[in-house]
Residue frames as qw, qx, qy, qz and C-alpha x, y, z in Angstrom:
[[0.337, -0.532, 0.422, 0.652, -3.20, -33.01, 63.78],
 [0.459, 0.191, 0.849, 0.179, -4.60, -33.98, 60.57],
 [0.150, 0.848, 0.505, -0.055, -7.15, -31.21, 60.36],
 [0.408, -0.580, 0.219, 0.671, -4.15, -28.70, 61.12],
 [0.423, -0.172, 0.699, 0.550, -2.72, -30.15, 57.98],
 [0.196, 0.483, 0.820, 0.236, -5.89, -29.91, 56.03],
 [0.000, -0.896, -0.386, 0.218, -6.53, -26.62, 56.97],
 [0.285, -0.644, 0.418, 0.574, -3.02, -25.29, 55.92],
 [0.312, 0.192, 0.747, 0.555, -3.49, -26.81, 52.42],
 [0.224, 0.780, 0.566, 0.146, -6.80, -25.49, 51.92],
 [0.031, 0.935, -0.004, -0.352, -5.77, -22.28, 52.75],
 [0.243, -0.493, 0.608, 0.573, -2.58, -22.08, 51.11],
 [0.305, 0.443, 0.673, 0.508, -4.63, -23.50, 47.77],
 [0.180, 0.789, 0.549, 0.207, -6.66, -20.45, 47.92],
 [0.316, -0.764, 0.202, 0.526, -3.82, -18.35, 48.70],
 [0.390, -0.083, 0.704, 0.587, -2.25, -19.39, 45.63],
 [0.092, 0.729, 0.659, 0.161, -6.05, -19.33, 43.51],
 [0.115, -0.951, -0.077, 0.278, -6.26, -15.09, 45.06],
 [0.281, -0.482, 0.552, 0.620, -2.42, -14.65, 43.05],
 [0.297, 0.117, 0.797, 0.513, -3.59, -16.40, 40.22],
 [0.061, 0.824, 0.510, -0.239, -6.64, -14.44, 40.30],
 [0.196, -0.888, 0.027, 0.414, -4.76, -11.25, 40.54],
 [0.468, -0.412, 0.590, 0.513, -2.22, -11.88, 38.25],
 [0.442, 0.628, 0.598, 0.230, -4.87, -12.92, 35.53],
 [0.035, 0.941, 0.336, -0.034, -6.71, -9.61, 36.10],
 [0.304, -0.753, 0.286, 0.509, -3.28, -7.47, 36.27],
 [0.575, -0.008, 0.698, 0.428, -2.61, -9.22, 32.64],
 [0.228, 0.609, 0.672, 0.354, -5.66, -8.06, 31.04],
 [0.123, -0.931, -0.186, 0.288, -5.84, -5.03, 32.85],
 [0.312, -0.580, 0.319, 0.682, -2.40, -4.06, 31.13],
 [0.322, 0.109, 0.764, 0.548, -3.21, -5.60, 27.66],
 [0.271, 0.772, 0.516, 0.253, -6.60, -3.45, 27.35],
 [0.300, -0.832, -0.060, 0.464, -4.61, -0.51, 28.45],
 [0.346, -0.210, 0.659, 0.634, -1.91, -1.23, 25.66],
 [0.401, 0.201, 0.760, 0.471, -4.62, -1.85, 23.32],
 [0.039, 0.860, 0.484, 0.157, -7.23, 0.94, 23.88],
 [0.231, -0.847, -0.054, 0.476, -4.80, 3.77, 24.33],
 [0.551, 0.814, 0.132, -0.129, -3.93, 6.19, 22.04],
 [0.738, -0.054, 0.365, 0.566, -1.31, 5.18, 19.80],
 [0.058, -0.562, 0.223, 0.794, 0.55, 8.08, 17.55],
 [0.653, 0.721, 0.206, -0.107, -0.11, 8.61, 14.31],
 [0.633, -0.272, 0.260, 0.676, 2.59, 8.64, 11.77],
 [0.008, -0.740, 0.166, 0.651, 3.76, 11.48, 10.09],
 [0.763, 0.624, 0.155, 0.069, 4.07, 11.01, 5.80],
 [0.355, -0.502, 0.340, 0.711, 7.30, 11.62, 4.90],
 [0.495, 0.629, 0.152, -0.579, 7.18, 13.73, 2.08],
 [0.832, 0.390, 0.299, 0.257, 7.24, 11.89, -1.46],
 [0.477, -0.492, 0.402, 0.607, 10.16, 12.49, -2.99],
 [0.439, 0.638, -0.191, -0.604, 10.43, 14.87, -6.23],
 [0.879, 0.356, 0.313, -0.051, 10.60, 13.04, -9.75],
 [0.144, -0.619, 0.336, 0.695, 13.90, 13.58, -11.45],
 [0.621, 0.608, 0.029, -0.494, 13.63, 13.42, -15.18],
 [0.902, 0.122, 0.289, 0.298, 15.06, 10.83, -17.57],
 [0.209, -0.577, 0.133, 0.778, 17.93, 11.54, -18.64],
 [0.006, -0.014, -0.537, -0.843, 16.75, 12.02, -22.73],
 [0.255, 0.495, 0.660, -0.505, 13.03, 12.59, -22.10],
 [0.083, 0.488, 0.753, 0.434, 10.16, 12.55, -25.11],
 [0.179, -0.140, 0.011, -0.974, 7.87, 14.53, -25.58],
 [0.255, 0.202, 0.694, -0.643, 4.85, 14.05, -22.88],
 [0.568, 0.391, 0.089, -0.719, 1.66, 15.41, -25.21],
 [0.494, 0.250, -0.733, -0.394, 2.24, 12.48, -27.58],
 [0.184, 0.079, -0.973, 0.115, 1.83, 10.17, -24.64],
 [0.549, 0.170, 0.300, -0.762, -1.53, 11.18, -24.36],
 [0.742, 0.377, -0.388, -0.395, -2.03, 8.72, -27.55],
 [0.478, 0.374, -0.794, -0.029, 0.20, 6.16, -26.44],
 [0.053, 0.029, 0.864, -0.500, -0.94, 4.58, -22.95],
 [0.606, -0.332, -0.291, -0.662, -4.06, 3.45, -22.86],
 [0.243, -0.131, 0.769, -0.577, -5.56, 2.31, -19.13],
 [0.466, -0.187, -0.746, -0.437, -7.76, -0.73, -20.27],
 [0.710, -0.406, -0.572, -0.057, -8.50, -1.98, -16.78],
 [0.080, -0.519, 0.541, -0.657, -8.18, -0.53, -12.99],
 [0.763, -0.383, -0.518, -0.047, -8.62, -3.29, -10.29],
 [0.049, 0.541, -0.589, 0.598, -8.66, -2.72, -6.49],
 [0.707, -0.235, -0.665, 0.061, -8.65, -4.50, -3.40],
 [0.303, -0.843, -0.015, -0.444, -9.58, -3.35, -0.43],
 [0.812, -0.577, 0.084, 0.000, -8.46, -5.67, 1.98],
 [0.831, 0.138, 0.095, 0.531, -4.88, -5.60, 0.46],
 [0.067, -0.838, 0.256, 0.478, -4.72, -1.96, -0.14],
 [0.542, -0.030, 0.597, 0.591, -3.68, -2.95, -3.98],
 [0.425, 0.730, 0.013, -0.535, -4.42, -0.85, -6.96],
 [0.579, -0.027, 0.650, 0.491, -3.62, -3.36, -10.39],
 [0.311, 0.689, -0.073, -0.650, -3.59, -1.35, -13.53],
 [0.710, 0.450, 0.499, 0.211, -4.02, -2.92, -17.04],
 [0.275, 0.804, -0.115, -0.514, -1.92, -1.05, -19.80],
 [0.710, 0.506, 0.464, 0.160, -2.37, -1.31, -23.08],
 [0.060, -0.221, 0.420, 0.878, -0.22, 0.86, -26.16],
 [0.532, 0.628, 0.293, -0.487, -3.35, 2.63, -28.16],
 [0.764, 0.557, 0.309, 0.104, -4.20, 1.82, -31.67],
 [0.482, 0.767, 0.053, 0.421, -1.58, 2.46, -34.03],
 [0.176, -0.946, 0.263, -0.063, 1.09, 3.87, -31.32],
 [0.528, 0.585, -0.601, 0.131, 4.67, 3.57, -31.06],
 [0.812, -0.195, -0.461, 0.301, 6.35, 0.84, -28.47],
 [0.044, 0.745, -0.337, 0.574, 7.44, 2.61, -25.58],
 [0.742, 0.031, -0.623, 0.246, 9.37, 1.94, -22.75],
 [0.601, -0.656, -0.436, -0.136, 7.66, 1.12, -19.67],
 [0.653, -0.210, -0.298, 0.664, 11.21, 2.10, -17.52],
 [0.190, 0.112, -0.335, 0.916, 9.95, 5.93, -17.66],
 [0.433, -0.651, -0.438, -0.444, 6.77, 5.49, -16.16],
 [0.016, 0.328, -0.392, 0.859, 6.02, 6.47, -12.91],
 [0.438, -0.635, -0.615, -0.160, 2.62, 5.54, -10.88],
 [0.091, 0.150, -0.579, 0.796, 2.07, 8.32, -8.29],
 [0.254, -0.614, -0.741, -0.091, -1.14, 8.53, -6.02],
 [0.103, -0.262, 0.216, -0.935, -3.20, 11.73, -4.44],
 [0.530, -0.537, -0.654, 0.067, -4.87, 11.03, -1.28],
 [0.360, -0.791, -0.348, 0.352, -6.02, 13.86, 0.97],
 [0.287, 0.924, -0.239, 0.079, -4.46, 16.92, -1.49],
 [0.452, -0.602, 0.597, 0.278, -1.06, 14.82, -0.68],
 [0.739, 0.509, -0.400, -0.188, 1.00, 13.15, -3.49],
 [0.722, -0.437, 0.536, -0.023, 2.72, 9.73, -2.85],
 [0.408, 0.373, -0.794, -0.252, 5.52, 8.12, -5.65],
 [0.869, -0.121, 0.389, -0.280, 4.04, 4.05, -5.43],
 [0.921, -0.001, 0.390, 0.013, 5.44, 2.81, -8.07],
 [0.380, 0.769, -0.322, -0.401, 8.32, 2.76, -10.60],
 [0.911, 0.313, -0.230, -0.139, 9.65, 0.06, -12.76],
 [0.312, 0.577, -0.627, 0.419, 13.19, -0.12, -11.08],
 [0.210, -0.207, 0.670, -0.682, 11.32, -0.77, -7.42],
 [0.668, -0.027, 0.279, -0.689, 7.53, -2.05, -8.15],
 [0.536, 0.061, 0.836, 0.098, 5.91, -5.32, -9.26],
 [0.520, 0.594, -0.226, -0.571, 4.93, -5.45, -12.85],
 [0.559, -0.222, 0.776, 0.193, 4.33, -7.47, -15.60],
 [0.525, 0.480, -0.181, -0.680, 3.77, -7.89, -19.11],
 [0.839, 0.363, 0.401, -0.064, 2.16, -10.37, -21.49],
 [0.735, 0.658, -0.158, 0.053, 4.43, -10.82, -24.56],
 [0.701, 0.248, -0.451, 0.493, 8.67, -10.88, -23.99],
 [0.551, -0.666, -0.460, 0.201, 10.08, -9.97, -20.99],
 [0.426, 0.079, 0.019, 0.901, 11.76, -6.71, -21.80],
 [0.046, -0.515, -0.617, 0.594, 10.42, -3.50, -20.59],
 [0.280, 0.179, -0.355, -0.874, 9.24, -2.16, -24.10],
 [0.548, 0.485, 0.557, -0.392, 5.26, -2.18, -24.08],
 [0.095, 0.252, -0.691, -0.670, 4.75, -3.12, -27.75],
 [0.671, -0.003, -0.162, -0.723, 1.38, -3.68, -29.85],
 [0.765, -0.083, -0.537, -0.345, -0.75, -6.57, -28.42],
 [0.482, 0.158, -0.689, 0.518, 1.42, -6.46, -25.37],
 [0.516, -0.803, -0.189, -0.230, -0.43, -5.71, -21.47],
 [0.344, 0.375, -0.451, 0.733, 1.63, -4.32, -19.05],
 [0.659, -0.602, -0.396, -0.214, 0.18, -4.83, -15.41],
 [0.205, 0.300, -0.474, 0.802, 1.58, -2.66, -12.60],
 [0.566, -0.736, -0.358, -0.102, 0.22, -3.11, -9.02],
 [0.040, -0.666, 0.148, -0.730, 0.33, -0.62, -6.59],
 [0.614, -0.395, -0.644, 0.228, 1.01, -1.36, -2.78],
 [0.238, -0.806, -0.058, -0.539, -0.59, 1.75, -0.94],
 [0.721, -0.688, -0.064, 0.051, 0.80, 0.44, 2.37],
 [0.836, -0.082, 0.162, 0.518, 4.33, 0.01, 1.18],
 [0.114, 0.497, 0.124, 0.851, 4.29, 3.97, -0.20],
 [0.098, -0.270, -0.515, 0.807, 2.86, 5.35, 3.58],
 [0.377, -0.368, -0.268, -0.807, -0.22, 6.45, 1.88],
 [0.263, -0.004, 0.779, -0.568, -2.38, 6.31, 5.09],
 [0.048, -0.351, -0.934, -0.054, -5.76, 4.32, 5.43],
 [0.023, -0.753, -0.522, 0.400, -8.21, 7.17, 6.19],
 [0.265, -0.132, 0.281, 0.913, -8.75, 9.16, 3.19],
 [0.409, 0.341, 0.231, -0.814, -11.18, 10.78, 1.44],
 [0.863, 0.280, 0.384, -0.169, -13.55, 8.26, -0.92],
 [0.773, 0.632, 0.039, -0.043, -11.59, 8.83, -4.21],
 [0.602, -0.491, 0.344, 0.528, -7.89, 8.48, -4.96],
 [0.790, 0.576, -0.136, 0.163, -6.35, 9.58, -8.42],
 [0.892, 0.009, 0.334, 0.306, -4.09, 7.64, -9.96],
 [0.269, 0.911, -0.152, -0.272, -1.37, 9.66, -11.78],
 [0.939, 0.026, 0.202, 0.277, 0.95, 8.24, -14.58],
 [0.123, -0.898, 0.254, 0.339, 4.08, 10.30, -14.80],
 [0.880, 0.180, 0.209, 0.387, 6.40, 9.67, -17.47],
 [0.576, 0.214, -0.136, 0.777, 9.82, 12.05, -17.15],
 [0.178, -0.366, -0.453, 0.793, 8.47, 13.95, -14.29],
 [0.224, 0.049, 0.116, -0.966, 5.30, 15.20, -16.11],
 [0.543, 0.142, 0.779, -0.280, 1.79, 13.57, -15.96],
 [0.065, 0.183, -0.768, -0.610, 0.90, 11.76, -19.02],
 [0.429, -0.360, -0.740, -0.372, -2.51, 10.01, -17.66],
 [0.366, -0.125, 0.580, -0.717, -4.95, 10.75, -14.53],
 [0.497, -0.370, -0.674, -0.402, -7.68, 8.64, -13.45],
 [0.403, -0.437, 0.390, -0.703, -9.83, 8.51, -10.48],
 [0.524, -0.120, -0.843, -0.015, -10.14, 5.58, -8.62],
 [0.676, -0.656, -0.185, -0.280, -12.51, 4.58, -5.08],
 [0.018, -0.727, 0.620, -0.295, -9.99, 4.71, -2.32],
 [0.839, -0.160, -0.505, -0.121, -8.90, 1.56, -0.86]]
């Protein structure tokens, strides 16, 4: 009777072992399915026009007044950290109508504006860039839908009252 008994365990362990087997393999078999099938793509929604301040300078001056000292990116963030500086001998001007848009794949994306982005500046903490002051605006390319697969270069466009005031070209990140 003993053996019976012994035989009914053994099987039944490897009854159990064949489930657990199966169960594994039914696990993984769903998870590389999940992971190696094709997942949509999302769609850009389109950036949203620029409306103009409401008492808006005159643009062609601000060709003199911003000066990009320093562009820093990071790939593995997706960050883009600009350095601005007010050029020799310009007036103080205030950083609330800038703009930061990016072009990636002939698309435009708004990234950044002083009301919504991160920024900072060396000197007080008001939002008039004034001589000797840096003003340091990073750019979060994921957080604006700008997708990951673009072509190598991105420019950088600084808009101030909906017209562009500075381009630069930067390596895409």
């Amino acid at each position: 009777m003993k053996r019976k008994n012994d035989r009914i365990i053994v099987f039944g362990m490897i009854a159990i072992g064949v489930l657990a087997m199966a169960g594994i393999v039914t696990v993984l078999g769903l998870g590389a399915y999940i992971y190696t099938s094709e997942k949509p793509t999302p769609t850009p929604e389109p950036a949203p026009t620029v409306t103009p301040a409401p008492t808006p300078g005159p643009v062609a001056d601000l060709k003199d007044t911003l000066y990009v000292r320093k562009v820093l990116s990071d790939g593995a963030g997706r960050t883009y950290t600009l350095l601005i500086d007010l050029r020799p001998d310009a007036d103080p001007f205030d950083m609330r109508r800038l703009a930061v848009h990016i072009v990636a794949d002939d698309k435009t994306y708004n990234v950044w504006d002083y009301s919504h982005g991160e920024h900072s500046s060396t000197g007080d903490d008001d939002s008039v860039l004034e001589p000797g002051e840096t003003f340091t605006v990073t750019v979060y390319l994921p957080q604006a839908d700008v997708p990951m697969n673009t072509g190598p270069l991105m420019q950088i466009l600084l808009i101030v009252d909906g017209q562009t005031a500075c381009s630069l070209n930067a390596p895409a990140v």
